[in-house]
Backbone bond lengths (Angstrom), bond angles and torsions (degrees), N, CA, C in turn:
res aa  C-N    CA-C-N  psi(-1)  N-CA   C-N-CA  omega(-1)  CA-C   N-CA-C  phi
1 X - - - 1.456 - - 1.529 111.44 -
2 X 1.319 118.86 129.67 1.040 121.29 154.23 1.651 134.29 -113.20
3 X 1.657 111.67 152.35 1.215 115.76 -168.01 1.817 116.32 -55.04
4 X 1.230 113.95 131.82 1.357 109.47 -164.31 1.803 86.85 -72.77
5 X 1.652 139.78 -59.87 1.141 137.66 -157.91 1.176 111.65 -125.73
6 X 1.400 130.40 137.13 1.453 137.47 164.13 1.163 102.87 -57.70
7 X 1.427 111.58 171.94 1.463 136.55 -179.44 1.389 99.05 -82.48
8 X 1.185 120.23 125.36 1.747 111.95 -167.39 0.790 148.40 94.44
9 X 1.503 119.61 -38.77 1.498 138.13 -161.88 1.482 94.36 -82.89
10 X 1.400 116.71 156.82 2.027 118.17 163.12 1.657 114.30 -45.24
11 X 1.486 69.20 138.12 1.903 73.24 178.93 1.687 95.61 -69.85
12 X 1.527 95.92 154.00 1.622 113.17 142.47 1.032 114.28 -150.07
13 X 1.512 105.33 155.39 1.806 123.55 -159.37 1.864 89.51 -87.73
14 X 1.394 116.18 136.70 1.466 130.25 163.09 1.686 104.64 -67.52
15 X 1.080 111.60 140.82 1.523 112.86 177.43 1.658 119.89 -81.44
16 X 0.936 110.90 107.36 1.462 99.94 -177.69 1.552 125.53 -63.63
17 X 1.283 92.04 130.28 1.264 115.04 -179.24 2.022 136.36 -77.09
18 X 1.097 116.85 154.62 1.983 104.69 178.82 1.533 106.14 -67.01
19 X 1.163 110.24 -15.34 1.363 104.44 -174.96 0.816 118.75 -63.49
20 X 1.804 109.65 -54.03 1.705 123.14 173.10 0.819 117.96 -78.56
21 X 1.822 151.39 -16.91 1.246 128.81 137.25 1.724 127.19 -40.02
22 X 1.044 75.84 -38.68 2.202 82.54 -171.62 1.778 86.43 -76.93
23 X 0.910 130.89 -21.02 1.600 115.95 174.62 1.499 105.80 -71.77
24 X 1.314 120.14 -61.46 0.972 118.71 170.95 1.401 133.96 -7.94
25 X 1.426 105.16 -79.74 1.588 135.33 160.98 1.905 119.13 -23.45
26 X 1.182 91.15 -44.48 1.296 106.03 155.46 1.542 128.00 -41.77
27 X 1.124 98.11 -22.26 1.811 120.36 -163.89 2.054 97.50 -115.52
28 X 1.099 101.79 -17.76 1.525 95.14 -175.17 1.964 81.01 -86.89
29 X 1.024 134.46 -66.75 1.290 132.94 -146.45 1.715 99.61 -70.75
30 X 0.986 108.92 -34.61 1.808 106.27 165.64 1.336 106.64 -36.94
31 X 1.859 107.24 -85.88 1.391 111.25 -176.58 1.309 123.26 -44.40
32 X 1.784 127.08 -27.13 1.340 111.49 174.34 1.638 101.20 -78.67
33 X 1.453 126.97 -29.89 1.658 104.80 -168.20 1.558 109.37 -78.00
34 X 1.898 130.21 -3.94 0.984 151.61 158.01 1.208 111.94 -48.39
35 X 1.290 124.68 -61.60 1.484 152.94 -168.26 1.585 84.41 -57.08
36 X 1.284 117.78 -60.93 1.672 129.98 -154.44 1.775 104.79 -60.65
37 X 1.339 91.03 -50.12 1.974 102.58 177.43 1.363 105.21 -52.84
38 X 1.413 110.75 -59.32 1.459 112.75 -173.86 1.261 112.23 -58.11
39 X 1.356 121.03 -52.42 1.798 99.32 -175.81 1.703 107.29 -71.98
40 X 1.188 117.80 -28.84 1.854 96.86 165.91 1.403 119.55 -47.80
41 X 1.373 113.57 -41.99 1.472 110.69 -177.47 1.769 117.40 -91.37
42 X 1.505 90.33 45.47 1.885 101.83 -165.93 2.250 86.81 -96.04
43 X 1.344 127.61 33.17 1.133 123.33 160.76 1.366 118.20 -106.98
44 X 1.671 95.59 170.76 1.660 92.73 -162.58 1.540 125.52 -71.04
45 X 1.658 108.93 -29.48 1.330 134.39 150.12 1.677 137.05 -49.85
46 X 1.714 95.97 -24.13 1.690 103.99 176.57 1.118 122.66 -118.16
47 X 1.476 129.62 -28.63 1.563 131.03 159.95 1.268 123.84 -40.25
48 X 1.824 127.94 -9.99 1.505 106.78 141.85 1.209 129.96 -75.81
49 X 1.511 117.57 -26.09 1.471 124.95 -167.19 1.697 99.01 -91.85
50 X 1.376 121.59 -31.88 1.573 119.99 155.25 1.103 126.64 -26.16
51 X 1.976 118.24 -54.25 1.174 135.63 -144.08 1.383 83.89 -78.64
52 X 1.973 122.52 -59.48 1.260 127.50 -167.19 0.835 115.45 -49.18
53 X 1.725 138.17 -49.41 0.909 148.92 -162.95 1.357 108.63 -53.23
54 X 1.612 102.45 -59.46 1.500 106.09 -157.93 2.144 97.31 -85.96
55 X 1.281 131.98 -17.88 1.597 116.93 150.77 1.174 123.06 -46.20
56 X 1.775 113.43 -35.31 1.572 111.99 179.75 1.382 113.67 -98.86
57 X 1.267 128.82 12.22 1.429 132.79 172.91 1.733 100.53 -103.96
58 X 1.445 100.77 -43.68 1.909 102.27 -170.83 2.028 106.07 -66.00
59 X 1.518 97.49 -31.50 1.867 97.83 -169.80 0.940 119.63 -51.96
60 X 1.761 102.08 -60.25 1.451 117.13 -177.68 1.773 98.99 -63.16
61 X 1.598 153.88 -48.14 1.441 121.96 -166.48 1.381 92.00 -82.75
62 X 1.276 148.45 -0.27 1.589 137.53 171.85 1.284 97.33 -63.23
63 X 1.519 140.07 -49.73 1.336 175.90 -151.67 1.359 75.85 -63.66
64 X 1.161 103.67 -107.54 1.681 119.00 -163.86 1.488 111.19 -51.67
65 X 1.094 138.56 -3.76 1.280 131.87 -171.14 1.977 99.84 -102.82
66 X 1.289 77.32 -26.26 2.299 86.92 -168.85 1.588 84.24 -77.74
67 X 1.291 124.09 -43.53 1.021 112.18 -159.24 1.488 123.95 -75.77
68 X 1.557 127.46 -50.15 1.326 115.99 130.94 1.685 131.43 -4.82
69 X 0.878 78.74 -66.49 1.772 78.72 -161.66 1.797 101.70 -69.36
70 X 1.718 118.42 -31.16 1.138 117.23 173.29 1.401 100.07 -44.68
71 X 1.589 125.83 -61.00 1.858 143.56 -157.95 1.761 94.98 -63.04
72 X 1.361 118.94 -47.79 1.696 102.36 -149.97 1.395 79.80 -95.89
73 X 1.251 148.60 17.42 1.635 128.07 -176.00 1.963 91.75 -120.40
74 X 1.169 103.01 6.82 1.837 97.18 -178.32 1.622 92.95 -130.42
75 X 0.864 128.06 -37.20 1.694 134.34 -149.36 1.779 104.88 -128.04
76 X 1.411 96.29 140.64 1.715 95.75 -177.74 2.097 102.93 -139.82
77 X 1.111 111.33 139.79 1.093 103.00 -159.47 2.093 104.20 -146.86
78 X 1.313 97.99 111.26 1.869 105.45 -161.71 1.415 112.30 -97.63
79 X 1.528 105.34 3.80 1.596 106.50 -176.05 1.710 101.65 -78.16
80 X 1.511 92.71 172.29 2.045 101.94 167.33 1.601 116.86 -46.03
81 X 2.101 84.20 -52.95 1.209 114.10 -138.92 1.836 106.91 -51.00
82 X 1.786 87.93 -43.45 1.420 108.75 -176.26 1.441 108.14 -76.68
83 X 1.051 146.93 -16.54 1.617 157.42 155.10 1.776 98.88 -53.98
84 X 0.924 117.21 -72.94 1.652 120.91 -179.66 1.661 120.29 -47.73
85 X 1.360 112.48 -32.62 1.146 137.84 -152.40 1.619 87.65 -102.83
86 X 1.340 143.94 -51.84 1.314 129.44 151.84 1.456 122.21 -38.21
87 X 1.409 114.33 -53.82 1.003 120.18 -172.37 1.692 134.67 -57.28
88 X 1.412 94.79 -25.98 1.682 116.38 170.33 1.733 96.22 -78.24
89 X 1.399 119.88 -37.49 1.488 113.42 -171.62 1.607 116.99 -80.81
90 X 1.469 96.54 5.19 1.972 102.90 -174.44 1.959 78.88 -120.67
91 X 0.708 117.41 -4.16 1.875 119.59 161.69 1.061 104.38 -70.26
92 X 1.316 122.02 -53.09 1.338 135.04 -171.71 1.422 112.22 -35.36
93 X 1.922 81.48 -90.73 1.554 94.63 -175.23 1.328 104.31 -66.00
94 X 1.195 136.84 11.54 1.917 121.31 163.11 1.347 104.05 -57.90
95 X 1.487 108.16 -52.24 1.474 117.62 -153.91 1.317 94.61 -90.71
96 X 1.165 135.44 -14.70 1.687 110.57 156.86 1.128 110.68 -65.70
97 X 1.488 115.18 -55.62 1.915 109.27 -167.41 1.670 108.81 -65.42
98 X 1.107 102.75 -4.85 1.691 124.17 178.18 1.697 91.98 -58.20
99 X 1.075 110.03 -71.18 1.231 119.49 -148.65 1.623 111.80 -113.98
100 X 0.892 132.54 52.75 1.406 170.39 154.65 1.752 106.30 -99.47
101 X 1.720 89.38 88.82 1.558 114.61 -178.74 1.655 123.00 -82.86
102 X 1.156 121.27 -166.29 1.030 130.32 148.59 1.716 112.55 -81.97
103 X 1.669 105.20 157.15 1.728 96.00 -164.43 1.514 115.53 -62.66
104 X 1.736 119.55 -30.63 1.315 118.99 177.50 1.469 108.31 -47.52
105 X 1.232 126.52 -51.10 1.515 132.22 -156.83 1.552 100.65 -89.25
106 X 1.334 132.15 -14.17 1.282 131.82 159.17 1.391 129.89 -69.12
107 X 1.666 98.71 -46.99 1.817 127.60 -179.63 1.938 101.76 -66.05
108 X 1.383 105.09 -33.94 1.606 97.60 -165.72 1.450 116.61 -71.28
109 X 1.100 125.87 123.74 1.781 114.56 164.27 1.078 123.95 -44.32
110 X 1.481 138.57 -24.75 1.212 131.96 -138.52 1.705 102.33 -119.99
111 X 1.435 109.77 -6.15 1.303 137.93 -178.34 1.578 108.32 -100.33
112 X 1.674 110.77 103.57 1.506 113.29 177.28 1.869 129.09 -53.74
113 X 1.471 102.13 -4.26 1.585 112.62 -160.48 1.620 108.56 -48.97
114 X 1.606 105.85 -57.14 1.448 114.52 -177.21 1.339 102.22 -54.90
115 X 1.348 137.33 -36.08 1.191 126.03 -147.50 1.379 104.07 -97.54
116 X 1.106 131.01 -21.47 1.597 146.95 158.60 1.638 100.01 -57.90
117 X 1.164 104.99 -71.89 1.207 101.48 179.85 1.586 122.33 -27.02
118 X 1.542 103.16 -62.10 1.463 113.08 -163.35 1.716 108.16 -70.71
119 X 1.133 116.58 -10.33 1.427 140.18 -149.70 1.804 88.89 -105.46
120 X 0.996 108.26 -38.33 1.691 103.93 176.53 1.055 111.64 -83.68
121 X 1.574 113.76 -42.87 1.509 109.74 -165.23 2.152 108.05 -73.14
122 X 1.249 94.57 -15.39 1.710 118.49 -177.77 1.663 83.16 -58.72
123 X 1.432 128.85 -81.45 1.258 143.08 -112.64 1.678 83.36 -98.34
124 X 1.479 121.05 -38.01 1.534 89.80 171.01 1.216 110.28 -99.00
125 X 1.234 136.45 38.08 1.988 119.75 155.86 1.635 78.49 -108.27
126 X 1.367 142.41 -17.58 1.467 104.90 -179.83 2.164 96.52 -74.19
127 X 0.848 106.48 -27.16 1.496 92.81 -168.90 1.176 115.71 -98.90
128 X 1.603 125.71 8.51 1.286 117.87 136.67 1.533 126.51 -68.01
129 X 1.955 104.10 -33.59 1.330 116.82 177.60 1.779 87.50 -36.01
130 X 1.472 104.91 -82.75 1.412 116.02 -165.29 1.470 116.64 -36.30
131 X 1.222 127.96 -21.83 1.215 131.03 153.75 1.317 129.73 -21.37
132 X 1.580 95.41 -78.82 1.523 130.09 -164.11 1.729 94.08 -74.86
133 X 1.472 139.33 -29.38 1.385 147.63 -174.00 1.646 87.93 -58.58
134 X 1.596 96.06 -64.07 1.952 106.59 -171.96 1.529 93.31 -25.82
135 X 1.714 97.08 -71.08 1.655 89.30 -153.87 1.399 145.75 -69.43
136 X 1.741 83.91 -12.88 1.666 109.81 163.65 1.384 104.48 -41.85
137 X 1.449 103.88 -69.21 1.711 121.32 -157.79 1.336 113.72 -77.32
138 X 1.235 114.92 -31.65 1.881 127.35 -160.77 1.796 107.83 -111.78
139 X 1.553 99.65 -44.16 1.313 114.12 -165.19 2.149 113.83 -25.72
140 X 0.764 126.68 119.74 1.617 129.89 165.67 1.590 113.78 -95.70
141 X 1.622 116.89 129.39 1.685 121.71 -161.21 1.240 106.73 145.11
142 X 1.463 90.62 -165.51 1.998 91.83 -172.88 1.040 130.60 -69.22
């Protein structure tokens, strides 16, 4: 990766790309399958465990979404390797926002949803971890 701007130099705006729109999008279908949990848990018995649910479902894609946009708004990167290597990490969060249920199918043990869930959102902060390692070690800039 290299630094998109020196310290100093004129700004310029990065052009946005289909990639990062179609990432985006990712984030519209969250909030509607969000929307979906929450009104299941619109009873008098589940709207506390609703509320939790959906703080610990919204953190972690806030997580990954800040974090992205922290990487492609500082860092620019023209290889395959790094093209492919996004691409498993927008896999990721598919299959979290994938699987972002209604609260019964979240709350049940016997129902894999949460565990997919947590299992995606696991696998891309380790490969952002691996990210931030790159730029420790590799990174080019100030």
């Amino acid at each position: 990766p290299v630094q998109r701007q020196r310290w100093g130099a004129d700004q310029s705006l990065p052009h946005v790309n289909w990639g990062d729109l179609f990432f985006d999008l990712f984030y519209v279908a969250a909030a509607y399958n969000l929307g979906g949990m929450l009104i299941s848990a619109l009873t008098p018995h589940d709207w506390p465990r609703g509320l939790i649910y959906y703080v610990g479902i919204f953190g972690p894609l806030y997580n990954t979404w800040e974090t992205a946009t922290y990487y492609e708004s500082r860092y620019t990167q023209v290889d395959y390797a790094h093209r492919l290597f996004d691409i498993i990490r927008y896999m990721m969060v598919s299959t979290a926002v994938l699987h972002i249920k209604p609260l019964d199918l979240l709350a049940d043990p016997k129902s894999l949803e949460a565990l997919i869930f947590a299992s995606a959102i696991l696998l891309e902060s380790i490969m952002h971890l691996g990210l931030n390692l790159e730029l420790y070690f590799k990174g080019r800039g100030d």
